[in-house]
BAFI-3210 file (N, C-alpha, C; in Angstrom, 3 decimals, decimal comma, padded with zeros to 6 digits):
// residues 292
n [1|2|3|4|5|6|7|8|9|10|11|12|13|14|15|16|17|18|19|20|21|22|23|24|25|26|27|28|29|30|31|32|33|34|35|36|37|38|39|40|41|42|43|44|45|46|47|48|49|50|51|52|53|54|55|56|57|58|59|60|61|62|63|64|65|66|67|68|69|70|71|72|73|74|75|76|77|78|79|80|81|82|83|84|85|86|87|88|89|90|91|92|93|94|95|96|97|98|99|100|101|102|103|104|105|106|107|108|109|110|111|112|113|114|115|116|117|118|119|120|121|122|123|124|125|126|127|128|129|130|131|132|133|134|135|136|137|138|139|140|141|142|143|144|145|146|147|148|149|150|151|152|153|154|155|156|157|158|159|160|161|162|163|164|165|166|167|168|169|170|171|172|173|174|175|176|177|178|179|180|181|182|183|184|185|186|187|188|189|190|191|192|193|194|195|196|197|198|199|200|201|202|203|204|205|206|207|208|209|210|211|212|213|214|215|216|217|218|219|220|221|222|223|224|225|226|227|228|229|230|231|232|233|234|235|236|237|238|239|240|241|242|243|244|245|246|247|248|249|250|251|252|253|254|255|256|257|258|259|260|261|262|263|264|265|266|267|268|269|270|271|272|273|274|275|276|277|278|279|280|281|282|283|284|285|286|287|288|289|290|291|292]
n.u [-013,122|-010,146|-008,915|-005,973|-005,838|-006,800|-004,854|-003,100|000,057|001,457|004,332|006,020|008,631|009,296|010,179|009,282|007,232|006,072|006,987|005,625|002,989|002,777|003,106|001,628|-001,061|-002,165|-001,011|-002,164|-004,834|-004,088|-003,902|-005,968|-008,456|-007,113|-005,563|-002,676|000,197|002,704|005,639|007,296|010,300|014,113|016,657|014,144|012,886|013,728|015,316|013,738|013,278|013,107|011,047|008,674|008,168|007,613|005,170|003,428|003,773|002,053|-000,615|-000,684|-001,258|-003,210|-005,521|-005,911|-006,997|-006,109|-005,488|-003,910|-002,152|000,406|002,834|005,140|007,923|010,419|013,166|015,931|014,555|013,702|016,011|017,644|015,725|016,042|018,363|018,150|016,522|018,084|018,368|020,065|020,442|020,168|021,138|020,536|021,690|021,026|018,497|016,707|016,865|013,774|012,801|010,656|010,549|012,373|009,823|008,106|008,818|008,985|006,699|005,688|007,044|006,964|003,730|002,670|004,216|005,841|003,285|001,466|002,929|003,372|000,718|-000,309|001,525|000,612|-002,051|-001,564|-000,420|-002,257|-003,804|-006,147|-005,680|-005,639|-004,726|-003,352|-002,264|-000,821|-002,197|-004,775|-007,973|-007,314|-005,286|-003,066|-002,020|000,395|003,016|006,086|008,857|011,551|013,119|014,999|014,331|013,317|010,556|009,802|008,067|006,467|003,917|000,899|-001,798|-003,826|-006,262|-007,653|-009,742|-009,573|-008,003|-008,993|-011,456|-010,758|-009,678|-012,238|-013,431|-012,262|-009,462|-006,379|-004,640|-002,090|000,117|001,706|004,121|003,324|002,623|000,058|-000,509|-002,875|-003,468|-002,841|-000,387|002,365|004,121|007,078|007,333|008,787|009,094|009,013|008,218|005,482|004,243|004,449|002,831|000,916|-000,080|-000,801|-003,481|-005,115|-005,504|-003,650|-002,887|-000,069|003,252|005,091|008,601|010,252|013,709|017,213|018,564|019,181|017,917|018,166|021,540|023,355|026,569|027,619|029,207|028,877|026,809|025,361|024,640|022,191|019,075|016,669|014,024|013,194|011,781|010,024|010,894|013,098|014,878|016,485|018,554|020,074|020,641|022,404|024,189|025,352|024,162|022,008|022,402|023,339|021,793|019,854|018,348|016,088|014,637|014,373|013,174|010,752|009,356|009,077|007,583|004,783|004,292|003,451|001,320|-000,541|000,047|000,593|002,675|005,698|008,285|011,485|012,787|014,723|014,466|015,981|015,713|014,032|010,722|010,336|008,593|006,228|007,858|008,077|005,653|003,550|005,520|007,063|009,636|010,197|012,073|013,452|013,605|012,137|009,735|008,610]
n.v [006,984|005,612|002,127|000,019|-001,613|-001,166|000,979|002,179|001,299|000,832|000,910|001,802|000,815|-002,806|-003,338|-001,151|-001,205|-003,494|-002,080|000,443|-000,362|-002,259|-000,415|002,159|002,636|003,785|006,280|006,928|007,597|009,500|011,306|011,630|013,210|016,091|018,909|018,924|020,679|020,569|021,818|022,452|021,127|022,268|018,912|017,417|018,394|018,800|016,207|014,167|011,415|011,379|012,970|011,798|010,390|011,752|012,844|010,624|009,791|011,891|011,698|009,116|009,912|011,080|009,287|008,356|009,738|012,245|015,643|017,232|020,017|021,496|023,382|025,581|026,440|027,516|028,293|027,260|026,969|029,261|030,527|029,379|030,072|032,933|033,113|031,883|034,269|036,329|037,708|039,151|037,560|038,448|038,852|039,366|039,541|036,957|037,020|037,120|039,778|041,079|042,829|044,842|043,369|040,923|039,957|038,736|037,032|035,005|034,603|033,214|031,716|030,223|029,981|029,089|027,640|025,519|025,071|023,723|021,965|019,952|019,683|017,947|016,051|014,980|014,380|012,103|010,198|009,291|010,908|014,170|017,375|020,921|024,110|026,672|029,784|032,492|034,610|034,704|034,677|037,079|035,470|035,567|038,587|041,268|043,272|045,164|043,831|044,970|048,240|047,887|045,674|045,302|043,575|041,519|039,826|040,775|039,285|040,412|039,898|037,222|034,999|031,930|030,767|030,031|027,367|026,232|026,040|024,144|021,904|020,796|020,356|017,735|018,231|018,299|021,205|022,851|025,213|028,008|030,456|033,035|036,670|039,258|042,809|045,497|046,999|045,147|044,617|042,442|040,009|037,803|035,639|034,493|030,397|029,007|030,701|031,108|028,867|028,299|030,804|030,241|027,783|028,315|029,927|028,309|026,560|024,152|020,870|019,877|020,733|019,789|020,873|020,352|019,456|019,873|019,012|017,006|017,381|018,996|019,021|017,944|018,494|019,597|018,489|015,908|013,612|011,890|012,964|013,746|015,844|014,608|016,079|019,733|021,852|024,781|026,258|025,756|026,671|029,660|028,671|027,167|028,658|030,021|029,038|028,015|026,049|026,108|028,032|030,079|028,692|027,765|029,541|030,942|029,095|027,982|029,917|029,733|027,556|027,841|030,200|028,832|026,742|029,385|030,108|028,069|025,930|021,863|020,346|020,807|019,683|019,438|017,736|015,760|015,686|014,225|011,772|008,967|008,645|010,309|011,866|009,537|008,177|009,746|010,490|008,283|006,335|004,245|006,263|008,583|010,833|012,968|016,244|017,415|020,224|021,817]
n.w [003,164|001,464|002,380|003,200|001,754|-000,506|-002,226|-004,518|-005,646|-007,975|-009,546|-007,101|-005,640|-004,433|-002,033|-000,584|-000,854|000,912|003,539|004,075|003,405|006,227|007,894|007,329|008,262|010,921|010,675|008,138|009,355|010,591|008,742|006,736|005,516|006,177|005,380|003,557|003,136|000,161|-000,425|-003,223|-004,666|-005,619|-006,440|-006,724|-008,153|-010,758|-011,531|-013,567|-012,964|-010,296|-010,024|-011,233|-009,383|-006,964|-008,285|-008,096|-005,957|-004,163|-005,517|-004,610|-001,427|-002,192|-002,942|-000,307|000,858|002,118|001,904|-000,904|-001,192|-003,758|-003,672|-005,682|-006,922|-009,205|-009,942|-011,435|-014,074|-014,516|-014,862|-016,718|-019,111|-019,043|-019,825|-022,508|-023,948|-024,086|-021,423|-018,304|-015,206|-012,529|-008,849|-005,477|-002,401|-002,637|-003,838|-006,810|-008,469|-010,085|-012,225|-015,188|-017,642|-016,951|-014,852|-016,727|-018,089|-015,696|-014,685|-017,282|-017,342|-014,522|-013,936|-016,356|-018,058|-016,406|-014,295|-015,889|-016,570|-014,205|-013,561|-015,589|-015,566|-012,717|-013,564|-015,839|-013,834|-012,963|-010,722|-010,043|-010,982|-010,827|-012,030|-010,541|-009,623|-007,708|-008,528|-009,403|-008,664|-006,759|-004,954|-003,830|-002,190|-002,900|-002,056|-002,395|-001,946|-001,637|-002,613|-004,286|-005,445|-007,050|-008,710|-006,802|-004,487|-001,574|000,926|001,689|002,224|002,081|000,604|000,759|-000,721|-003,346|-003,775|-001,553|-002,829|-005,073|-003,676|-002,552|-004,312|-005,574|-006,333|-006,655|-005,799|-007,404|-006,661|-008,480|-007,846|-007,779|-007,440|-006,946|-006,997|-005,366|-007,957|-010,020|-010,794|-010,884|-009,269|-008,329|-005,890|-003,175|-002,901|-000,333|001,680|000,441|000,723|003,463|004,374|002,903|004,259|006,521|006,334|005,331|007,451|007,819|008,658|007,884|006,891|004,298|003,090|000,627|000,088|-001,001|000,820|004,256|005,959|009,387|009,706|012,488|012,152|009,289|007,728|008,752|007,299|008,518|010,790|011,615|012,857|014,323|015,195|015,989|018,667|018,134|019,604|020,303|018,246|018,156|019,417|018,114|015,588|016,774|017,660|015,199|013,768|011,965|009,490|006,855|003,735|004,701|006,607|006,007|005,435|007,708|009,124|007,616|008,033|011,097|011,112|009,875|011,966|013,852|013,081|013,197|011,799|012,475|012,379|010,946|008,455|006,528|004,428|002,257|-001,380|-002,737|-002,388|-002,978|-003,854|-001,535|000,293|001,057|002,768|004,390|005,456|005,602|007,026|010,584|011,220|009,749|007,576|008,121|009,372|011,884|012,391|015,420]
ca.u [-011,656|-009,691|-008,001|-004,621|-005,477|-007,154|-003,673|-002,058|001,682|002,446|005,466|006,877|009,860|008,165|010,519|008,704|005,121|006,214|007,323|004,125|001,763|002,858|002,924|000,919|-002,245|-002,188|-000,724|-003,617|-006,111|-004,133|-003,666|-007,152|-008,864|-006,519|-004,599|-000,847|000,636|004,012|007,005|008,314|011,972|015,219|016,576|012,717|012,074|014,717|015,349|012,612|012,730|012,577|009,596|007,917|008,262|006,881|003,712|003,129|003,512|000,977|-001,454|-001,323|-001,757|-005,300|-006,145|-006,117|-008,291|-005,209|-005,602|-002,434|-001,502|001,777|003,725|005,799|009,550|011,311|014,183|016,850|014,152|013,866|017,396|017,578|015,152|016,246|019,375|017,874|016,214|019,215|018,015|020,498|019,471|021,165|020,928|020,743|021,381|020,491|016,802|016,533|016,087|013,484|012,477|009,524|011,121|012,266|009,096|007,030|009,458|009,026|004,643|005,563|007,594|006,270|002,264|002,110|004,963|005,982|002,792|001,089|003,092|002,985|-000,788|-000,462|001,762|-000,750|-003,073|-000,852|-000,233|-003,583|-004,469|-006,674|-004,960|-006,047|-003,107|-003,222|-001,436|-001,370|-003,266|-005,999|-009,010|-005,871|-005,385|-001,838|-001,684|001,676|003,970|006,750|009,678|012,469|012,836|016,219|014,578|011,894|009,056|009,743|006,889|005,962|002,651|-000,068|-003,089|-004,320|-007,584|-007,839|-011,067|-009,534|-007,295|-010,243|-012,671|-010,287|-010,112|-013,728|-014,232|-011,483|-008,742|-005,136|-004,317|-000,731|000,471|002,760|004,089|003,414|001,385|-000,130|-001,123|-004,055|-003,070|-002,651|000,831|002,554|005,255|007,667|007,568|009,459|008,575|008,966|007,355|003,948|003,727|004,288|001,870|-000,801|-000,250|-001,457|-004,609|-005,447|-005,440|-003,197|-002,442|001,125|003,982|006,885|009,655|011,263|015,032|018,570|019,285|018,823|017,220|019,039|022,671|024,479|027,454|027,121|030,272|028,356|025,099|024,375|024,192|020,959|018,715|015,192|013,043|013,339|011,266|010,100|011,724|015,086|015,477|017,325|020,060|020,476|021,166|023,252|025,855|025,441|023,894|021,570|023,185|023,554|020,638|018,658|017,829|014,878|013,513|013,505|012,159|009,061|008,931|009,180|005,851|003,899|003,934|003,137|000,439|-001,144|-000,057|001,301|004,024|006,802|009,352|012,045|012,803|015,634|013,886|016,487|015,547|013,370|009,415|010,612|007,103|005,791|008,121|008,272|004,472|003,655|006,429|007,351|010,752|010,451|013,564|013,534|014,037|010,304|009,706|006,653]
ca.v [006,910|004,462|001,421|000,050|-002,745|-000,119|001,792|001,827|001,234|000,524|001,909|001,755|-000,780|-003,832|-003,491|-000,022|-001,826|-004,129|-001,241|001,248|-000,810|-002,202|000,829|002,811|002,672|004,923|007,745|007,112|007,685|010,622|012,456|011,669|014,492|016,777|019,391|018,763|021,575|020,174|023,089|021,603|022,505|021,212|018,336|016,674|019,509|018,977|014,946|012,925|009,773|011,779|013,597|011,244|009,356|013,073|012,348|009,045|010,062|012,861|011,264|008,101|010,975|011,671|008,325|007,860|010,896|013,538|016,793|017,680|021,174|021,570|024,783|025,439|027,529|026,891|028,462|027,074|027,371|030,685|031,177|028,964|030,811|034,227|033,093|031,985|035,375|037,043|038,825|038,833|036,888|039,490|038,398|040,644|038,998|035,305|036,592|037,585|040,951|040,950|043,900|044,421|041,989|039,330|039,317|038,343|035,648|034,410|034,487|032,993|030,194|029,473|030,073|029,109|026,384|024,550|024,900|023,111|020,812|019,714|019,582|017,115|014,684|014,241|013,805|010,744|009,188|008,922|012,269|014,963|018,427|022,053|024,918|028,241|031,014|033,902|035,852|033,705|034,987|037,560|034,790|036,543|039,918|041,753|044,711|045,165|043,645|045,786|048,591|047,365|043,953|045,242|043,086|040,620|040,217|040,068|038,970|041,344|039,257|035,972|034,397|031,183|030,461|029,086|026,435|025,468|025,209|023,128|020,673|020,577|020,030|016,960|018,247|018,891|022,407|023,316|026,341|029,116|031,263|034,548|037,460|040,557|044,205|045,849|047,847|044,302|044,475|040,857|039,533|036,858|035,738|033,313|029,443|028,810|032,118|030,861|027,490|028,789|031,660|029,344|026,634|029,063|030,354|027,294|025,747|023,244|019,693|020,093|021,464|019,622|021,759|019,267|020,405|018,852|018,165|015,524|018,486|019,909|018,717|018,712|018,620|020,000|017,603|014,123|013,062|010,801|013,540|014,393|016,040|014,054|017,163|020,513|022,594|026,276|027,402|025,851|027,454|030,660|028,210|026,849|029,943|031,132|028,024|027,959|025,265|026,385|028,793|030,097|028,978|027,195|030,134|031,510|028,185|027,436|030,961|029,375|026,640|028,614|030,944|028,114|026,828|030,033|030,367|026,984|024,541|020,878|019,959|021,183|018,911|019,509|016,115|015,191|015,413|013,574|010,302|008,064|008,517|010,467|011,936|008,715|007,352|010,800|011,005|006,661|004,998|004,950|006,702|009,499|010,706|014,292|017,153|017,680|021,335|021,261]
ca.w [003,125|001,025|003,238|002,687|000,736|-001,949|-002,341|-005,793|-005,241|-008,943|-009,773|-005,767|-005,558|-003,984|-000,772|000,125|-000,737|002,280|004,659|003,618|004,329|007,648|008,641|007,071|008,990|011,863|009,343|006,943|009,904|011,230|007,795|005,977|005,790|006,531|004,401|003,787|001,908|-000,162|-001,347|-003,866|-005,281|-005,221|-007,549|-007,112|-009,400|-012,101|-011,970|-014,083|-012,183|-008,838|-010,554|-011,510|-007,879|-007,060|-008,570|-007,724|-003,907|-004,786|-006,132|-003,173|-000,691|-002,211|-003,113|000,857|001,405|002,059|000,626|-000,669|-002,144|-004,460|-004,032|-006,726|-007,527|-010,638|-010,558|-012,517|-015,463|-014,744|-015,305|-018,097|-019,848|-019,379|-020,967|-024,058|-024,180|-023,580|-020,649|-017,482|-014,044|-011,226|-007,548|-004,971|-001,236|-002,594|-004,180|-008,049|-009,267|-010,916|-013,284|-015,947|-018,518|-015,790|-014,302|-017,771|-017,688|-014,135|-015,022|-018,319|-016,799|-013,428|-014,258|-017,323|-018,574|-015,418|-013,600|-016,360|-016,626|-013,151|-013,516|-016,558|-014,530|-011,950|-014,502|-015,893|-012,641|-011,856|-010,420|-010,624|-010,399|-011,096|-011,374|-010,056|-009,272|-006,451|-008,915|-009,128|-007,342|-006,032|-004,101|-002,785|-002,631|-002,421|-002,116|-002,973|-000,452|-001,558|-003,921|-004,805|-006,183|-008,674|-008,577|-005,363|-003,349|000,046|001,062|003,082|002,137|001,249|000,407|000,267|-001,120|-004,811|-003,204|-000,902|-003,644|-005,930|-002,706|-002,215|-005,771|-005,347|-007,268|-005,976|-005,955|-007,756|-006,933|-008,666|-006,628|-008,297|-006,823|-007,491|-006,440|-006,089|-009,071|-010,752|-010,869|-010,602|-008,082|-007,978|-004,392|-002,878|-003,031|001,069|001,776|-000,032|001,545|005,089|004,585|002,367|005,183|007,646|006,167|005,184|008,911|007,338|009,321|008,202|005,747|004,232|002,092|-000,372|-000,005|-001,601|002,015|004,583|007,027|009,789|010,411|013,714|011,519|007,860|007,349|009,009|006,669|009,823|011,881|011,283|014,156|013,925|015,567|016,868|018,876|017,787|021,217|020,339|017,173|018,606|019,776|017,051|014,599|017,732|017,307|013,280|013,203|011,134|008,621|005,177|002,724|005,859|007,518|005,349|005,218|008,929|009,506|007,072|009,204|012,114|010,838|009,643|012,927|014,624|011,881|013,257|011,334|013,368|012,003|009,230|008,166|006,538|003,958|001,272|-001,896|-003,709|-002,098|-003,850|-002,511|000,357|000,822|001,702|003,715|005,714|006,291|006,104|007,600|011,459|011,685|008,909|007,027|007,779|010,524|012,142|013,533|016,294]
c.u [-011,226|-009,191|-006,727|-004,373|-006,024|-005,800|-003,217|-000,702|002,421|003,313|006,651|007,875|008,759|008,356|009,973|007,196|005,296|005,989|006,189|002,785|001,558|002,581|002,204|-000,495|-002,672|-001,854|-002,046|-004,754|-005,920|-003,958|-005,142|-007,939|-008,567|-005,958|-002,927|-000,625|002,216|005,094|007,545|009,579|013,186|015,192|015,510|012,451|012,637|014,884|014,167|012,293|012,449|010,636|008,582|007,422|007,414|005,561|002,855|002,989|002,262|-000,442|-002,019|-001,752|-003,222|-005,770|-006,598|-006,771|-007,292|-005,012|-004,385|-002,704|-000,010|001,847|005,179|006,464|009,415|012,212|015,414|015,757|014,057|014,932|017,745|016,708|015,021|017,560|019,099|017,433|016,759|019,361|019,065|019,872|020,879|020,195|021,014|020,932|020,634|019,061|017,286|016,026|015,371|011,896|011,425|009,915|010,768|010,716|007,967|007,530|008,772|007,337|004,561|005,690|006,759|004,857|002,064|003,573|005,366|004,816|001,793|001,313|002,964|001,577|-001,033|000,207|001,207|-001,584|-002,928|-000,608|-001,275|-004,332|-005,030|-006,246|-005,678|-004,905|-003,426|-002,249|-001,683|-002,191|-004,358|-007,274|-007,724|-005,607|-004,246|-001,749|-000,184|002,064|004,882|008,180|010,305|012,565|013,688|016,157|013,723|010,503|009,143|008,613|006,775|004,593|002,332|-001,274|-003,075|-005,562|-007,147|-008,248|-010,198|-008,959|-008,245|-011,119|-012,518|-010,150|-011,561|-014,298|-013,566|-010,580|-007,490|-004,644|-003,016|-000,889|001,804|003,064|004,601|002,424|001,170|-000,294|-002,463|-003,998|-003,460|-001,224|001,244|003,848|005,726|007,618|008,496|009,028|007,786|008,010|005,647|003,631|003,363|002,782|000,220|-001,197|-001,171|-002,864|-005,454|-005,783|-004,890|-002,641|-000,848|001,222|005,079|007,159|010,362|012,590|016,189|019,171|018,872|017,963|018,426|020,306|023,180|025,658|027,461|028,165|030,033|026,953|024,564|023,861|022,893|019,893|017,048|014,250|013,949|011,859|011,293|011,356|013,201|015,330|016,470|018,607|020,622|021,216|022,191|024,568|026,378|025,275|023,099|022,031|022,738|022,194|019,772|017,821|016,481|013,864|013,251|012,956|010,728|008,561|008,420|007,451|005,069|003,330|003,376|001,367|-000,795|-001,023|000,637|002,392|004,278|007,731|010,120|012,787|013,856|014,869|014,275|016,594|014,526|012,332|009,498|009,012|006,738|006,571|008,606|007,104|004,011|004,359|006,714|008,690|010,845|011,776|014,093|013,950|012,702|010,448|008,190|006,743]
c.v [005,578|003,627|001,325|-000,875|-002,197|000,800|001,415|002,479|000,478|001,772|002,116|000,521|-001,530|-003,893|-002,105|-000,173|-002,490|-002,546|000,135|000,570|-001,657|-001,308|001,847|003,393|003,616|006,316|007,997|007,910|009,589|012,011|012,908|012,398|015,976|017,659|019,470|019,355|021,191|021,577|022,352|022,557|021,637|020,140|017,049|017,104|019,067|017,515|014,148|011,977|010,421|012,735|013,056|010,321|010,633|012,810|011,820|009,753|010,723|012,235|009,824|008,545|011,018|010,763|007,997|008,592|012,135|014,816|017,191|019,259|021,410|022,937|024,308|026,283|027,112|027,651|028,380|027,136|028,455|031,044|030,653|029,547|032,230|034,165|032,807|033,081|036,745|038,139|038,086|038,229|037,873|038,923|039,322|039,765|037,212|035,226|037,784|038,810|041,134|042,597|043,918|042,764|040,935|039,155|038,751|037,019|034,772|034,142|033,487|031,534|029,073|029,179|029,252|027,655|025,267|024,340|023,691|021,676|019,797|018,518|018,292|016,022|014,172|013,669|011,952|010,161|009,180|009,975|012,870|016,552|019,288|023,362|025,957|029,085|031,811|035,266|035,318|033,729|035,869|037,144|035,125|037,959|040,573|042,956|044,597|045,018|044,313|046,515|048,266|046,291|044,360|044,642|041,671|040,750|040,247|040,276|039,732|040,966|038,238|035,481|033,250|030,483|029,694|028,023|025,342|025,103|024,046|021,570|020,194|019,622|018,658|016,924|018,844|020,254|022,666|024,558|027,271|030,461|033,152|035,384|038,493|041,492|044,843|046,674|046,716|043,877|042,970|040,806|038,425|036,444|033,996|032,137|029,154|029,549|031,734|030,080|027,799|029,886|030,950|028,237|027,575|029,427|029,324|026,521|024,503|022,336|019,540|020,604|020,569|020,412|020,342|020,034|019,603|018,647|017,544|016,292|018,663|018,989|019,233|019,601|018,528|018,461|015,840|014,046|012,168|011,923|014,632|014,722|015,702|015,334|018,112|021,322|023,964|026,937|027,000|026,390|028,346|030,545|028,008|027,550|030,534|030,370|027,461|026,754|025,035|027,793|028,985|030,178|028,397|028,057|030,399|030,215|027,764|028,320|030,844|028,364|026,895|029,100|029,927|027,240|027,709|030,332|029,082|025,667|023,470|021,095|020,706|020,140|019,178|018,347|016,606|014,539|014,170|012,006|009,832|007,441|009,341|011,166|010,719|008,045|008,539|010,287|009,129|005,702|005,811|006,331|007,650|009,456|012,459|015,053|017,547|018,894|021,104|022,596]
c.w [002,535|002,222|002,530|001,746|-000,825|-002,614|-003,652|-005,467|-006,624|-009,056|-008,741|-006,019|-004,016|-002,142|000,034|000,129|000,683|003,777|004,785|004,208|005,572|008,470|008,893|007,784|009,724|011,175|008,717|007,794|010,163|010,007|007,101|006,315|005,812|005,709|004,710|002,545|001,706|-000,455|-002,004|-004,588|-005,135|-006,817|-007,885|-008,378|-010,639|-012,455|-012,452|-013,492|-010,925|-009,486|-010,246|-009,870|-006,788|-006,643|-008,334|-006,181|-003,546|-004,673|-004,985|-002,717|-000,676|-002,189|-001,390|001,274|002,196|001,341|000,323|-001,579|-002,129|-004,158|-004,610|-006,943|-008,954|-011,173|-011,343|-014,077|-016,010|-015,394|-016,640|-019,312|-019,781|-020,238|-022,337|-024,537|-024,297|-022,759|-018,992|-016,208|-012,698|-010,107|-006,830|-003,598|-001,543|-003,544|-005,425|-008,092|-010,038|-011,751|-013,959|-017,032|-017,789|-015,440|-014,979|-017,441|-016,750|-014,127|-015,526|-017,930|-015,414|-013,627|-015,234|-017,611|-017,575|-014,725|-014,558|-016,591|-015,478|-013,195|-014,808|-015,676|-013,516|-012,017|-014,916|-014,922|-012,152|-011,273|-010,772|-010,241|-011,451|-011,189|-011,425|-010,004|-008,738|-007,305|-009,250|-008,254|-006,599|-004,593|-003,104|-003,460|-001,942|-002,632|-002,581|-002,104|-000,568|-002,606|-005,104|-005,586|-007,440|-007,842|-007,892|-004,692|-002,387|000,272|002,099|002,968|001,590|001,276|-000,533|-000,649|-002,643|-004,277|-002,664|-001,713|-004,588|-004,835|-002,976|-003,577|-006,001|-006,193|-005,915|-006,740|-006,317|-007,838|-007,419|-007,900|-007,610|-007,970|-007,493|-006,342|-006,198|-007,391|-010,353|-011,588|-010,705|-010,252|-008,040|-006,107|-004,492|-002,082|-001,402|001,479|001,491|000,599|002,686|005,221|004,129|003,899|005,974|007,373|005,593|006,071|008,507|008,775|009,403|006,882|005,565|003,009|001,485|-000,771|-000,774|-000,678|002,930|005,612|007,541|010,389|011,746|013,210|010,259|007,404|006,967|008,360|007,844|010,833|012,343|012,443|014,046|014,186|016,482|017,195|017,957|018,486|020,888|019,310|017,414|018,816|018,384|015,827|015,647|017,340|016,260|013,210|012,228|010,394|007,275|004,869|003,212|006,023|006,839|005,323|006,942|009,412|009,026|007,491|010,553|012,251|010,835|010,933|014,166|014,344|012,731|012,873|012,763|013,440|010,859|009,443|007,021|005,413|002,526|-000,165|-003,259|-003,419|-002,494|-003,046|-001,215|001,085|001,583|002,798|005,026|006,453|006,426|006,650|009,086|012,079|010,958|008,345|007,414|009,282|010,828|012,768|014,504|017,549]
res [x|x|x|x|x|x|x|x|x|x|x|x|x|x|x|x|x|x|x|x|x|x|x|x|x|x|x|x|x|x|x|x|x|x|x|x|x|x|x|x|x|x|x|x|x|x|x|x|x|x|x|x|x|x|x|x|x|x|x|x|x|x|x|x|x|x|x|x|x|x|x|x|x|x|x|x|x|x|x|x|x|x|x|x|x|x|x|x|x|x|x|x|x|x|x|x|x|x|x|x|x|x|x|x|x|x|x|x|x|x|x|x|x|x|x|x|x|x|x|x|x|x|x|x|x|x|x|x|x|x|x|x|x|x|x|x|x|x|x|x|x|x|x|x|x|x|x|x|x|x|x|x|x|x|x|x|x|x|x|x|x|x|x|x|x|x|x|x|x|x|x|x|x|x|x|x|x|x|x|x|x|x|x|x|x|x|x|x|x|x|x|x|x|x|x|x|x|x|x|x|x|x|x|x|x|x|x|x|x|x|x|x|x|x|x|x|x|x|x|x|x|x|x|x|x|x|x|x|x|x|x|x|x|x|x|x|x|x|x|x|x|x|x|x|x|x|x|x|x|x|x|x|x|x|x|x|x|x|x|x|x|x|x|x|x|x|x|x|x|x|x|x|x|x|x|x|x|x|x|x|x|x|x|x|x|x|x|x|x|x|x|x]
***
């Protein structure tokens, strides 16, 4: 296992080199080793400098002996690139319809143009990354969630084994979150959905979702009013007195699983803050909403 005085922190602003490696220590001991599966999404995904700060987080992670695996959306490219193609993007209940066309797209894009790229910025920051996809060794297998969506997935099998061997082999696993059939059909699934379910079969250490919000508000209104941890068991309240609502719910229901699944922890983290990986999982006070 690396120590803390081995850490490359070029690129960190100098006042988070201070507060990292004070701290850092006890984290390092309790993560190294371990698998920590990321979701990435949100405007991590879309801002360059948050990207790149992404990467960098990434790439510390392993240097300290953390296995990390990327899960990977990309929807606004999706959509951006069905419009250049001049193929419509219809919603159905919040989740894309997606058809034969759409779902070349959604292969084309996620598998194949974003996942690559991904896998190249890791590369450049130092990393060593590998990129997959749920058809990959049919590493997710799926059905078909609704008939109303087309080619949505929902997961009824997973095998690990490619994920695990790209660890083993010491490469960080990026994943696209596209599945298949036994037929060999192929499935958009949804980003949350993969993490939670990979976390699980994975016996993953933990899960954070990289979101565009600060985690779970008391009050959607107060950014201070942020609720450091909840139980599984309080969840119920919570959706009872809307505090969790709207475009939460699906993700704290993948929080929810992933803990039922085995994993520790999920958290919950504000991807549009600068490093927030590290100063969730290395610093004492996190920034996020912890489920346990």
């Amino acid at each position: 296992m690396s120590n803390v005085s081995d850490l490359d922190l070029s690129g960190i602003p100098t006042d988070l080199h201070a507060k990292i490696l004070s701290q850092a220590l006890p984290y390092i001991r309790e993560y190294s080793g371990k698998i920590l599966v990321i979701k990435y999404g949100g405007n991590a995904m879309i801002n360059e400098e948050l990207k790149a700060d992404v990467m960098e987080d990434i790439v510390l992670l392993s240097q300290i002996g953390v296995q990390v695996v990327l899960v990977h959306g990309g929807g606004p490219e999706i959509t951006e690139t069905l419009k250049k193609m001049q193929i419509p993007s219809v919603f159905v209940d919040g989740l894309r319809k997606t058809d034969e066309a759409t779902m070349q797209v959604v292969q084309m894009v996620l598998a194949g143009k974003l996942n690559k790229d991904l896998v190249n910025r890791i590369h450049s920051a130092g990393g060593r990354a590998m990129g997959l996809c749920g058809v990959d060794g049919h590493m997710l297998e799926c059905k078909p969630l609704r008939a109303d969506l087309g080619y949505v997935g929902e997961i009824v099998k997973i095998d690990p084994s490619p994920v695990l061997d790209a660890l083993n082999a010491g490469y960080i696993p990026v994943i696209a979150t596209v599945g298949c059939d036994a037929e060999g059909h192929t499935y958009n699934i949804n980003a949350d959905t993969v993490a939670a379910s990979l976390s699980g079969a994975l016996k993953a250490f933990a899960m954070i979702s990289m979101t565009d919000t600060r985690g779970i508000l008391r009050d959607v209104n107060d950014p201070d009013s942020l609720i450091p941890e909840i139980r599984v068991s309080e969840v119920p309240a919570y959706f009872q007195d809307g505090i969790i609502s709207g475009g939460m719910i699906p993700k704290i229901e993948c929080c929810v699983e992933a803990i039922r699944r085995g994993v520790r922890h999920c958290v919950i983290i504000d991807g549009r803050i600068p490093h927030a990986l590290l100063l969730e999982i290395l610093t004492d006070r996190g920034i996020g909403t912890l489920f346990k």
